[in-house]
C-alpha angles and dihedrals in degrees: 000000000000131000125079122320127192116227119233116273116281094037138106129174132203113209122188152127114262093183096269088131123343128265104010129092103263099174138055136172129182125184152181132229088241141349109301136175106299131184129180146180127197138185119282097215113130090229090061116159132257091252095054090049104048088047093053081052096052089040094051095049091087129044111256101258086055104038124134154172139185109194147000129217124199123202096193116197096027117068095194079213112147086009092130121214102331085061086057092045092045091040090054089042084061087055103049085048100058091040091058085042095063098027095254135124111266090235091070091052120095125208128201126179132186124174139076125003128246097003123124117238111255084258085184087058105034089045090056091048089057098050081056100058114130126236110236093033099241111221138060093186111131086185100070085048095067083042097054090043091056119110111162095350118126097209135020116252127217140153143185139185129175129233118185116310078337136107134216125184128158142193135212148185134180141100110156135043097032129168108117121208112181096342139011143243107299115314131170125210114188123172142154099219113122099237122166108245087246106050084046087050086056099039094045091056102045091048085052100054086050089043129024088012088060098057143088145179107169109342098254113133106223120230096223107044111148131166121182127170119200123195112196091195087220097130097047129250123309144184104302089199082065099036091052085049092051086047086050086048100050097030088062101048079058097051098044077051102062093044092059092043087057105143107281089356126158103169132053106210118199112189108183115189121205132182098040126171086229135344094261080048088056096034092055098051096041089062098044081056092048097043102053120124090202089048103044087053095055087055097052086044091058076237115147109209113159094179094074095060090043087054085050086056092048102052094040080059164049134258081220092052103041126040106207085213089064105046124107121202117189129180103208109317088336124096118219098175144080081356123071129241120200128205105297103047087047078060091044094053102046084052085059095047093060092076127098094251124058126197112200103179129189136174116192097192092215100106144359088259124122142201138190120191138185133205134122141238116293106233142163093264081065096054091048100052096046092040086058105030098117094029 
């Protein structure tokens, strides 16, 4: 989605560059007019970021029915991940900064961070764009805050849905080293719906494990995944049924977004597993299925081998779980197994294979549980970026 997009009501956004890499936004804030309902989820690798952990810290000060945020400041291009004590310092400094800046305590201000790993932020630079921040902030474009977010995407990514009187939009980044666990990546939730803090925390959380949770790249868990949501209030309260239904919606455009936007990627990829025994028993096969290499290369090469994806199957589970007899493999609306497929629908499939979105569908016949799960085609451009990324 690209053009201009209003932010909900009650928001404003900064967008610049601070001198973390020329001529690319590098910094982004966006606040409220005053502290509002706030959840968030973060990455649970032990080599987490400064910023991750300094947000978890912010978030964790208040009880969650009583648990806010102002405002939210992305360093895009350096990640301040093992950066030891002086990250944290810098990262903290960031947020002392953007709090003096709006007028709000820095422990109501949220950092996130996504670039390169180990090196130190350009504290010379980044302190002289804070010092430049603007009071009002001047934008309510939603837009060139998925920009500004943007490391090695190729596109920015932002969705928005209505409930009620109320708006949704969302932001995302992320395009390499993707295997959410908990979170994803870094994504952005802003509405003006009045929601209490702990029905957002339950709701947020519940809308992640169906969305980001349920995508991968590579199956590298980043260290600086972070997801927050903020809800100003400004438009009044609304269904939360409903509500819960317009954050699915826009969280996974987001996420469908990111999966065809993999790095290098051609391809988005959707397996969806029914008949689990459980959902962890789907999920996990899903995402065997979606993070094969050898998968993910027959689909950029419009190749429809289904043995692959039966081999996935096989090593995300047990002879005592699954029962091969039982299993059903589809390309699209077309069964490969057990069924056979002669000549011509092996033709017809790689045909469809060819376009840019790619169904594997399996049902294990073992349960009533479902999975979907998003990823994209493995190809060389992948291999490039990622040979040369620090060079």
């Amino acid at each position: 989605m690209t053009g201009s997009l209003p932010l909900p009501a009650g928001f404003r956004a900064y967008v610049t560059n601070v001198g973390i890499k020329d001529h690319t936004d590098d910094f982004v804030v966006v606040a409220a007019d005053r502290p509002c309902a706030a959840a968030g989820l973060f990455t649970r690798s032990s080599f987490a970021g400064a910023s991750v952990v300094v947000s978890r810290a912010n978030l964790g000060k208040a009880d969650v029915t009583t648990r806010s945020a102002q405002a939210i400041v992305v360093i895009s291009k350096n990640a301040n991940v093992a950066t030891g004590t002086e990250g944290l310092d810098n990262a903290r400094e960031v947020l002392d900064g953007v709090a003096r800046a709006i007028g709000a305590d820095p422990a109501d201000v949220l950092i996130a961070s996504t670039g390169v790993i180990g090196r130190q932020y350009p504290m010379a630079h980044v302190r002289a764009g804070l010092a430049a921040i603007p009071s009002p902030l001047p934008s309510t474009d939603a837009a060139a805050v998925a920009g500004g977010i943007m490391t090695t995407d190729t596109v920015p990514k932002t969705a928005e849905a209505t409930v009620g009187p109320a708006r949704i939009v969302g932001v995302a980044k992320g395009v390499g080293m993707i295997e959410p666990d908990m979170a994803t990546l870094i994504t952005l939730l802003f509405t003006d719906a009045a929601v209490a803090p702990d029905a957002l925390d339950g709701i947020f959380r519940r809308v992640i494990d169906r969305t980001f949770n349920c995508v991968s790249v590579d199956t590298d868990t980043s260290t600086s995944d972070t997801a927050i949501v903020l809800a100003s209030g400004v438009a009044g309260e609304v269904d939360l049924a409903a509500f819960e239904a317009a954050l699915f919606d826009v969280a996974l455009s987001l996420t469908q977004q990111v999966a065809r936007d993999g790095e290098g990627a051609e391809k988005l990829i959707e397996v969806e597993v029914r008949g689990g025994a459980d959902a962890a028993q789907a999920k996990r096969i899903a995402k065997a299925i979606v993070n094969s290499p050898l998968v993910k290369t027959a689909v950029h090469g419009a190749d429809p081998n289904w043995g692959r994806v039966a081999m996935a199957i096989g090593k995300a589970s047990t002879t005592d779980e699954i029962d091969q007899r039982c299993v059903q493999i589809a390309f699209g609306a077309q069964e490969v197994y057990p069924a056979q497929v002669d000549a011509a629908g092996l033709d017809a499939l790689a045909n469809y294979m060819r376009g840019d979105t790619v169904q594997i569908r399996v049902h294990l016949h073992a349960g009533d549980a479902t999975a979907t799960v998003w990823g994209c085609d493995l190809t060389d451009g992948y291999v490039r970026i990622n040979a040369d990324y620090t060079t």
